[in-house]
C-alpha positions as CSV (number, residue, x, y, z in Angstrom):
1,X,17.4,-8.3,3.0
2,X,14.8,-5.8,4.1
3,X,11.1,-5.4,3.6
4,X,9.2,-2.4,4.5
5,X,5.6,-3.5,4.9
6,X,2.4,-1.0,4.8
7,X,-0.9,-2.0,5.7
8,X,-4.2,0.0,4.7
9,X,-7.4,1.2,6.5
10,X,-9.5,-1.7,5.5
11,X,-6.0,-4.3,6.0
12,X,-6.3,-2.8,10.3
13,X,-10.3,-2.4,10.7
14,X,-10.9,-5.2,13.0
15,X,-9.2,-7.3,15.6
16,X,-9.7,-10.2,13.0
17,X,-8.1,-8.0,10.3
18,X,-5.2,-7.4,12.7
19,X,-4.8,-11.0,13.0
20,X,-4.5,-11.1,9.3
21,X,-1.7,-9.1,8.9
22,X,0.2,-9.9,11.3
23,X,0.2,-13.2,10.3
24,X,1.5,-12.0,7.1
25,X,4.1,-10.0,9.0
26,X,5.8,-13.0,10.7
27,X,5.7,-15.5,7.8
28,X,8.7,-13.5,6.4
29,X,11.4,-12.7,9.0
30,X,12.5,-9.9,5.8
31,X,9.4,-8.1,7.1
32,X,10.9,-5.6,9.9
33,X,9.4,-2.4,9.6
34,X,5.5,-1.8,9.4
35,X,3.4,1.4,8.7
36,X,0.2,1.2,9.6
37,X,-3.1,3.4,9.0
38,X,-5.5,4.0,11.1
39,X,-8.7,2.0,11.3
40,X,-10.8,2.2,8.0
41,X,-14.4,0.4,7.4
42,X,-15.5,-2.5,8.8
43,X,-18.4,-2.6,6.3
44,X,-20.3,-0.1,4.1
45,X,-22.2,1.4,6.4
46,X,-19.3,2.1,9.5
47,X,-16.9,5.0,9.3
48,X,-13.2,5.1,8.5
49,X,-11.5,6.2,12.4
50,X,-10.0,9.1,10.6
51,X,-13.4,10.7,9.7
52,X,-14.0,10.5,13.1
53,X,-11.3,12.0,14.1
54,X,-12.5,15.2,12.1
55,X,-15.3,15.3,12.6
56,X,-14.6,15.3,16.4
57,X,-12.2,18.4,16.4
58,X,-15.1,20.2,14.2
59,X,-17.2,20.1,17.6
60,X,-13.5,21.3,19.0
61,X,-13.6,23.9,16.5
62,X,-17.5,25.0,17.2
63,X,-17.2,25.2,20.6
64,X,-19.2,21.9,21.3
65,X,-18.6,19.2,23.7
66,X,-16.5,16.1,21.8
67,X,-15.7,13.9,24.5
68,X,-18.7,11.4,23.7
69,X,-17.7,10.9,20.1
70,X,-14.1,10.4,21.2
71,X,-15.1,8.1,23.6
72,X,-16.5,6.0,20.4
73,X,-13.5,6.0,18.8
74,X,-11.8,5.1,21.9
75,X,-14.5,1.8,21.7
76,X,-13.3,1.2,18.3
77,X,-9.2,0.7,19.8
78,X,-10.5,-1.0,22.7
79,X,-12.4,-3.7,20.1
80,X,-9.4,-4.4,18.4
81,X,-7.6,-4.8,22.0
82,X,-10.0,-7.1,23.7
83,X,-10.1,-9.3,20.0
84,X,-6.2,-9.4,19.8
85,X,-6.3,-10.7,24.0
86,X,-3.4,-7.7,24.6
87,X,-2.7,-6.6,27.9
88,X,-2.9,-2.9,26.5
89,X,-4.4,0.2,27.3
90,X,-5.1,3.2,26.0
91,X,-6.6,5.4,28.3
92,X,-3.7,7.7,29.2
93,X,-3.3,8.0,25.3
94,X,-7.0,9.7,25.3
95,X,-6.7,11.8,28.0
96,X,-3.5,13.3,26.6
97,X,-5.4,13.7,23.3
98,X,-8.7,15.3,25.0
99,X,-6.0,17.9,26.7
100,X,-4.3,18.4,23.4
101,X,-8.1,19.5,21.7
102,X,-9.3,21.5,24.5
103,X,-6.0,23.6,23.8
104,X,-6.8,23.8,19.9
105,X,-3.9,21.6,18.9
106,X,-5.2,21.4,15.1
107,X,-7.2,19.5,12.4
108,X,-3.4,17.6,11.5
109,X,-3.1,17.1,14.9
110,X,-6.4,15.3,15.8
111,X,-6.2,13.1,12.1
112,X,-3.2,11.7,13.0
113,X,-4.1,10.4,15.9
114,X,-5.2,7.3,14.2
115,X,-2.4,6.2,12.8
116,X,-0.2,7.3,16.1
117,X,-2.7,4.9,18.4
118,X,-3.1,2.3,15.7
119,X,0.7,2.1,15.4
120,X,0.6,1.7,19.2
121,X,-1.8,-1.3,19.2
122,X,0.5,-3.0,16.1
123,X,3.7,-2.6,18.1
124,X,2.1,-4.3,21.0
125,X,0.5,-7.0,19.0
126,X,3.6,-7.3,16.9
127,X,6.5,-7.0,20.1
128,X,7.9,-4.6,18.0
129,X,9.5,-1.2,18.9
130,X,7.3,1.9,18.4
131,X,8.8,5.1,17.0
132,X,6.3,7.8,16.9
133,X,6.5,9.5,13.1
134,X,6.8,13.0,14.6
135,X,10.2,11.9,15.8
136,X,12.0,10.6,12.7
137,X,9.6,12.9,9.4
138,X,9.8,16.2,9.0
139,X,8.4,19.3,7.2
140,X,9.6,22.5,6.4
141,X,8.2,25.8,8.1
142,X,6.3,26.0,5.0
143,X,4.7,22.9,5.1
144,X,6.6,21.1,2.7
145,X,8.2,17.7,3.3
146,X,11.9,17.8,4.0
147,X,13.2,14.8,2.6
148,X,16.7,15.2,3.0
149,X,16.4,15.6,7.2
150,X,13.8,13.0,6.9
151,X,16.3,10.4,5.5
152,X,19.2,11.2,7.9
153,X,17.0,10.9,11.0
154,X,15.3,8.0,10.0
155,X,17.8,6.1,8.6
156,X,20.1,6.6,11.8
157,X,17.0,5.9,14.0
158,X,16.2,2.5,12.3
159,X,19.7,1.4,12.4
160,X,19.7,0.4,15.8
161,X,16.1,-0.4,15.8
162,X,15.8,-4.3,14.5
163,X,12.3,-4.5,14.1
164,X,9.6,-1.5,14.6
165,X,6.2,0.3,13.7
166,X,6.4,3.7,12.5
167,X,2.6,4.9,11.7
168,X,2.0,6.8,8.6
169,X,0.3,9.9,7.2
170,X,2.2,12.3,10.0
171,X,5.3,13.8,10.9
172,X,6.2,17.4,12.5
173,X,6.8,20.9,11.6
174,X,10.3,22.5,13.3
175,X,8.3,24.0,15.7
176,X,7.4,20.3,16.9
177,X,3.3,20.7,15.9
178,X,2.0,17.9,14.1
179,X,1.9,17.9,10.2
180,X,-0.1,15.4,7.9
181,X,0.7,14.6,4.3
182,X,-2.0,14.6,2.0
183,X,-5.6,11.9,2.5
184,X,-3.3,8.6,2.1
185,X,-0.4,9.9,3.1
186,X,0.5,6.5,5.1
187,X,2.0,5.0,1.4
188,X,4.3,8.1,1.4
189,X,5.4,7.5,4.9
190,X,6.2,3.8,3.9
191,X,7.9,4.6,0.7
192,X,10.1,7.1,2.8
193,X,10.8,4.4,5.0
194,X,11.6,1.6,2.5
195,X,14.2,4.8,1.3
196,X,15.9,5.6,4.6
197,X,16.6,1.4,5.5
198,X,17.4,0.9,2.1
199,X,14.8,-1.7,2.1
200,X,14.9,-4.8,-1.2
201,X,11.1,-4.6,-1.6
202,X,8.4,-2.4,-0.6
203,X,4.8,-4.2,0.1
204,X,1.7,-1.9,0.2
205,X,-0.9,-4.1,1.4
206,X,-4.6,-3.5,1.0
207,X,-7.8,-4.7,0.0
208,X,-7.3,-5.8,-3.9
209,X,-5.0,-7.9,-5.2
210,X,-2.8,-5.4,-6.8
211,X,-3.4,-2.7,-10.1
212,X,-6.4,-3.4,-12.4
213,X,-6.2,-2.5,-15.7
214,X,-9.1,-0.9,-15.9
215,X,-11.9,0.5,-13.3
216,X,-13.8,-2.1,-11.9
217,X,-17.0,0.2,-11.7
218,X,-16.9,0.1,-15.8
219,X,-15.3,-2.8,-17.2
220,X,-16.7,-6.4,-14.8
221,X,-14.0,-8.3,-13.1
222,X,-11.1,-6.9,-15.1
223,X,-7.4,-8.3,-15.2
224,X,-4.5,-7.8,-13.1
225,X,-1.4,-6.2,-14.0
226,X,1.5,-8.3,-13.1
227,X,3.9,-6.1,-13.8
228,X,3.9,-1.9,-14.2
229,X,6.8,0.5,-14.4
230,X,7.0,3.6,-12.7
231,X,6.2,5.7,-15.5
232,X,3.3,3.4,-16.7
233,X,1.9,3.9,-13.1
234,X,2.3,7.9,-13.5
235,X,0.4,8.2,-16.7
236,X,-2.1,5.9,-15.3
237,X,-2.3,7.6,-11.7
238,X,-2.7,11.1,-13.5
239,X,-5.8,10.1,-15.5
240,X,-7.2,8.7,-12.4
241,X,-6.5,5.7,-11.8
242,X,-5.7,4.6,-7.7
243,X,-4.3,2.2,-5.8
244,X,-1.6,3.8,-4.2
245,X,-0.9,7.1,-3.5
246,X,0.8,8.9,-6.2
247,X,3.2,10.8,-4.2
248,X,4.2,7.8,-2.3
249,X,6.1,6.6,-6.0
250,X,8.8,9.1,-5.7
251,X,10.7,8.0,-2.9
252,X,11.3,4.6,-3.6
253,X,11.8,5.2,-7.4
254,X,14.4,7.4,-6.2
255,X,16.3,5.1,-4.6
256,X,15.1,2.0,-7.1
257,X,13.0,0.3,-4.9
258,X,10.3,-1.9,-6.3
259,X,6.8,-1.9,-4.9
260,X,4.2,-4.9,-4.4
261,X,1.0,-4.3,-4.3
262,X,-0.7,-7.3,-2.3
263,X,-4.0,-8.2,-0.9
264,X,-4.0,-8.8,2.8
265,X,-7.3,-10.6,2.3
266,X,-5.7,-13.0,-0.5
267,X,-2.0,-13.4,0.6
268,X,-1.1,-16.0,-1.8
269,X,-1.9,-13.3,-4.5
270,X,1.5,-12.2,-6.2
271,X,-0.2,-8.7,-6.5
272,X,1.4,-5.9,-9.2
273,X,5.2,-5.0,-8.6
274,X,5.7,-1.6,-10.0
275,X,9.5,-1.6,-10.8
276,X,11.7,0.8,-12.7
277,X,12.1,-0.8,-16.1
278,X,11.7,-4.3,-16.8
279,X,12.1,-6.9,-19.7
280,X,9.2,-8.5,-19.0
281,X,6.3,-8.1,-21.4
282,X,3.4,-7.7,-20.6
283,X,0.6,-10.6,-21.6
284,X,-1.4,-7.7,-23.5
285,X,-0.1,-4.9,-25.5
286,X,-1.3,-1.9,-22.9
287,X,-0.7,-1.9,-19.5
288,X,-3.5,-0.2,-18.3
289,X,-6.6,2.4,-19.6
290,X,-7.9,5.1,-16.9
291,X,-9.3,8.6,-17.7
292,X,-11.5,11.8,-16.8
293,X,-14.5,13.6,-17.7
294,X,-14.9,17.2,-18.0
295,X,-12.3,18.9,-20.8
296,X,-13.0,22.0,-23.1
297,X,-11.3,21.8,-26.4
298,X,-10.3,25.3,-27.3
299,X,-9.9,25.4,-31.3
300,X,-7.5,27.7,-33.3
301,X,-7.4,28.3,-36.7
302,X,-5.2,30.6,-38.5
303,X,-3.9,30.0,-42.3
304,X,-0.1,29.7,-42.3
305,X,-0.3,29.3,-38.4
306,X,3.1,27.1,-38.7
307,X,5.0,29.6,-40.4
308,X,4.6,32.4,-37.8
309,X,7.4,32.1,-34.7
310,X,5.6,32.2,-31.6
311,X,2.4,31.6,-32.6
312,X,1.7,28.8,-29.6
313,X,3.6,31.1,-27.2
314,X,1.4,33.7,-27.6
315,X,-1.7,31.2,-27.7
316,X,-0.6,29.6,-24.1
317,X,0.0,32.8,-23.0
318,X,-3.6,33.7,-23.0
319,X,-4.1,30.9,-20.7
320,X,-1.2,31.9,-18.4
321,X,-2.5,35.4,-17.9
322,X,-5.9,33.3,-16.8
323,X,-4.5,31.2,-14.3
324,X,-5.3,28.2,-16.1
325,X,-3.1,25.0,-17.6
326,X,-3.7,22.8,-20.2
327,X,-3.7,18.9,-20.8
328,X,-2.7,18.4,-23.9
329,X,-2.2,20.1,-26.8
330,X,-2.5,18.7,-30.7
331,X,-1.4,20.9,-34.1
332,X,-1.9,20.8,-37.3
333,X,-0.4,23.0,-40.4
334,X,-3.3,25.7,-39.3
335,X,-4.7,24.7,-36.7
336,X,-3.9,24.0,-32.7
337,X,-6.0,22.6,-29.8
338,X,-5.8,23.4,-26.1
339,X,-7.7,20.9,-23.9
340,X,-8.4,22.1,-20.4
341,X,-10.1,21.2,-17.3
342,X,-14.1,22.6,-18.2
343,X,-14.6,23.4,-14.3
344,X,-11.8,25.6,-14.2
345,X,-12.1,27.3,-17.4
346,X,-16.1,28.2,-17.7
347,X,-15.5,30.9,-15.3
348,X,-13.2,32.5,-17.8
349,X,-13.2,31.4,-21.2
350,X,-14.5,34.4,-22.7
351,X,-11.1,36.5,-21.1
352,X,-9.4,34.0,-22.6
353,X,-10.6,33.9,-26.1
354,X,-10.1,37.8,-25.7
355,X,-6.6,37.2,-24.8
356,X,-6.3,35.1,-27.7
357,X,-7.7,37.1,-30.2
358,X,-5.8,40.3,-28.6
359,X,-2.8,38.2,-28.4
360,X,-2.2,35.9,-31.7
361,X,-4.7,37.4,-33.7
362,X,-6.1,34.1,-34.9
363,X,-9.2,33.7,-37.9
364,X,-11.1,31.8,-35.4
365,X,-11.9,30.2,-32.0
366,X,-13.9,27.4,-31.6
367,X,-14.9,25.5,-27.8
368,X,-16.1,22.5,-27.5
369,X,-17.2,21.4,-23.6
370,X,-18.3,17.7,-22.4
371,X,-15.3,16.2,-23.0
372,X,-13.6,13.4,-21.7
373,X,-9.8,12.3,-22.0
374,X,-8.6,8.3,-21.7
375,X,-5.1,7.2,-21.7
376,X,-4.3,3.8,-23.3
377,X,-0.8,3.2,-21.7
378,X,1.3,0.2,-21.9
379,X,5.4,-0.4,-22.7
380,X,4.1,-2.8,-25.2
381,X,2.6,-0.4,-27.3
382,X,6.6,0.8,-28.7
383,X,7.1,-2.7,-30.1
384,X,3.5,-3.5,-31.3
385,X,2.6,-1.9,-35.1
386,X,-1.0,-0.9,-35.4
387,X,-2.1,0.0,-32.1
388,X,-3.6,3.4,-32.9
389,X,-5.2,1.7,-35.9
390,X,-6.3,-1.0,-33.8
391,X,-7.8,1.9,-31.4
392,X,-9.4,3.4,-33.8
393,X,-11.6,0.6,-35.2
394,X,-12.6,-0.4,-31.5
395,X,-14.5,2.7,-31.2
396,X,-15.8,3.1,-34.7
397,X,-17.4,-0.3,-34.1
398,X,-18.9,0.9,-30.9
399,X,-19.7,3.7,-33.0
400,X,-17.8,6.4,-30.9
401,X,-16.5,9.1,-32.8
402,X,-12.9,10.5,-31.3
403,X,-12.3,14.0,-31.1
404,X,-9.3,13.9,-30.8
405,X,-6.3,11.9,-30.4
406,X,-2.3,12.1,-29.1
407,X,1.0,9.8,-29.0
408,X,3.6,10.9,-26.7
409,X,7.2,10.8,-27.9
410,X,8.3,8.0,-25.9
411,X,5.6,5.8,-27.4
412,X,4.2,4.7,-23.9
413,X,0.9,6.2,-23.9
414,X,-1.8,7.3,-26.3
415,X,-4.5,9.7,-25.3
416,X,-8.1,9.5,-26.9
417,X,-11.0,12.5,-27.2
418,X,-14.5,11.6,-26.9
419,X,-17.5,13.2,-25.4
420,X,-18.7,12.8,-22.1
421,X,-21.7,10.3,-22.9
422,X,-19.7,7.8,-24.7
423,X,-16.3,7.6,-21.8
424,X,-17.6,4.4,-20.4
425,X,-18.4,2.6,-24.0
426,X,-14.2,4.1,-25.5
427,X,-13.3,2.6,-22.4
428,X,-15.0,-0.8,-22.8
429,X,-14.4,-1.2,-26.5
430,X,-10.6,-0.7,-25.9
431,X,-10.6,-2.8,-23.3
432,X,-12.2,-5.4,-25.3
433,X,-9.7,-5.1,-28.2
434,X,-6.5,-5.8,-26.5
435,X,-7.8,-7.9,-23.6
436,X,-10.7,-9.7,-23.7
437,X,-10.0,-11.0,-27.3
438,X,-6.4,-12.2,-26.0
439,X,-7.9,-14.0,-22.5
């Protein structure tokens, strides 16, 4: 049995955090490959090592003298040495990283440097071996990852490797420059690593003990989810929800990994295990509420609208010509709704009611902006009757009036309308309805 461990920016922020997590990492002999971050915040006010980082090359960039703020971040490292008592340095690390920024080495180049000299200082803390990510993770020459080289490389690398620290959020382009996934790329580099040793579990560890139901900044002390599926975790990630990085899903999912999200803070936490399909039920009907603000509804009405072929083809193809995709997309007998992001669409929406009209010849238009767009989603909804219903009369008694709403087929998710001003009340009553009356 393998486990591929992850730790965050906060999880690696101080020599005591450090401590933490490796204390974690050798209470389970299953735990043989880490990916760290870099350094995040010690407290509110400090600054994660990454910003640093960037903002460091911009005085690269501007032609400005950068070796004082790197010599601060160098401080940070050196903290976390001295606190850990390891008979490690550094110095030839920053010298080699000052040569690479006087000779313009890159913005991917200088972020990545934190998780390359954290991963150092965890290898040493840890005894583990260190395999620098731009060794065994590639990208294309287009910048796009190359899983399938990734895999072999990695895979045959960690084979004879019995224990090691691979740092995340980098790898390297065939030309051997650095490239960086993404701002929280290191859960992609762990999911890709829990892929290529064919690890039993993957553990994200970071500073919440695992996936809240809803956002903590609008509903106080909410529940954890136990257990989430992949596709739960999708819907919920899209609407904007976060805990892990949404790419980092694919991987592991591909292979049928499960994930646990743990708090290196509260290790006796169970934390959320996103899974691929489980039996389990869930203690509440939904799994999880997240959403947006800022949607247009776009309104058209034509009389026999269902009876024409093409009709919406013609409608979406106004959009198209604008460069602009939609969200989601209700119909009636005569009548069909685009919702679209508002920021994106203001700066066109009178080309596109012209395309519209030019296109589908429709009776009328009508837009609505200031919208907002919440998904209820939970596997428990498919087996639960009433659930809309039960929707519906949380936010007419929080006197909410829904502009719209929308069940996908598979009966995993609903999707709710309402304006702007009321998205934190929908998201409270709901939450109310199908948790706090079943605590």
């Amino acid at each position: 049995m393998i486990k591929v461990v992850k730790f965050g920016g906060s999880s690696l922020a101080s020599a005591e955090q450090f401590a933490k997590a490796g204390k974690i990492i050798q209470a389970d002999k299953e735990r043989r490959y880490v990916v760290p971050s870099a350094p995040g915040k010690r407290n509110a006010k400090d600054t994660k090592v990454t910003d640093m980082l960037y903002a460091c090359y911009d005085l690269v960039e501007a032609g400005e003298d950068f070796r004082v703020p790197l010599m601060k971040i160098k401080d940070r490292y050196d903290t976390i040495i001295n606190g850990l008592n390891l008979r490690l340095s550094l110095e030839e690390e920053f010298q080699k990283i000052s040569e690479q920024f006087k000779c313009g080495a890159g913005q991917d180049y200088a972020a990545s440097r934190g998780e390359y000299l954290n991963g150092i200082v965890m290898a040493g803390f840890l005894g583990y071996e260190f395999v620098d990510a731009a060794e065994v993770i590639f990208f294309d020459e287009d910048g796009n990852f190359d899983a399938d080289r990734t895999n072999q490389v990695l895979a045959k690398r960690l084979s004879g490797i019995e224990r090691a620290v691979i740092p995340g959020f980098y790898g390297s382009a065939p030309d051997g420059t650095i490239r960086t996934f993404s701002r929280g790329g290191s859960d992609i580099t762990g999911s890709i690593v829990a892929r290529a040793v064919r690890a039993s579990c993957y553990e994200n560890w970071t500073d919440v003990s695992g996936f809240l139901i809803a956002d903590p900044r609008i509903i106080k002390d909410p529940q954890t989810i136990k257990t989430i599926t992949y596709r739960e975790l999708r819907e919920l990630s899209y609407m904007g929800a976060s805990v892990l990085h949404e790419d980092a899903v694919f991987p592991v999912r591909k292979a049928g990994i499960p994930i646990n999200i743990r708090n290196t803070n509260a290790p006796e936490d169970e934390g959320t295990w996103i899974v691929e399909s489980t039996c389990q039920q869930s203690k509440y009907t939904i799994t999880g509420i997240a959403g947006k603000k800022g949607f247009v509804s776009v309104s058209i009405d034509k009389d026999m609208m269902n009876a024409e072929v093409g009709f919406g083809r013609k409608v979406l193809s106004a959009f198209e010509e604008n460069e602009i995709s939609f969200e989601h997309m209700p119909s009636g007998i005569d009548t069909m709704t685009i919702f679209v992001h508002q920021p994106e669409f203001e700066g066109k929406e009178q080309a596109v009611i012209s395309a519209i009209h030019r296109l589908a010849q429709p009776d009328s238009i009508e837009l609505e902006g200031d919208l907002a767009l919440i998904a209820v989603v939970g596997r428990g909804m498919k087996s639960t009757r009433g659930t809309a219903g039960r929707i519906f009369s949380a936010l007419a008694h929080a006197n909410i009036n829904v502009k719209m709403i929308d069940q996908g087929s598979s009966e995993l998710n609903i999707i709710i309308g309402v304006s702007n001003a009321d998205f934190e009340n929908a998201i409270r009553a709901v939450y109310d309805i199908f948790v706090e009356t079943q605590i």
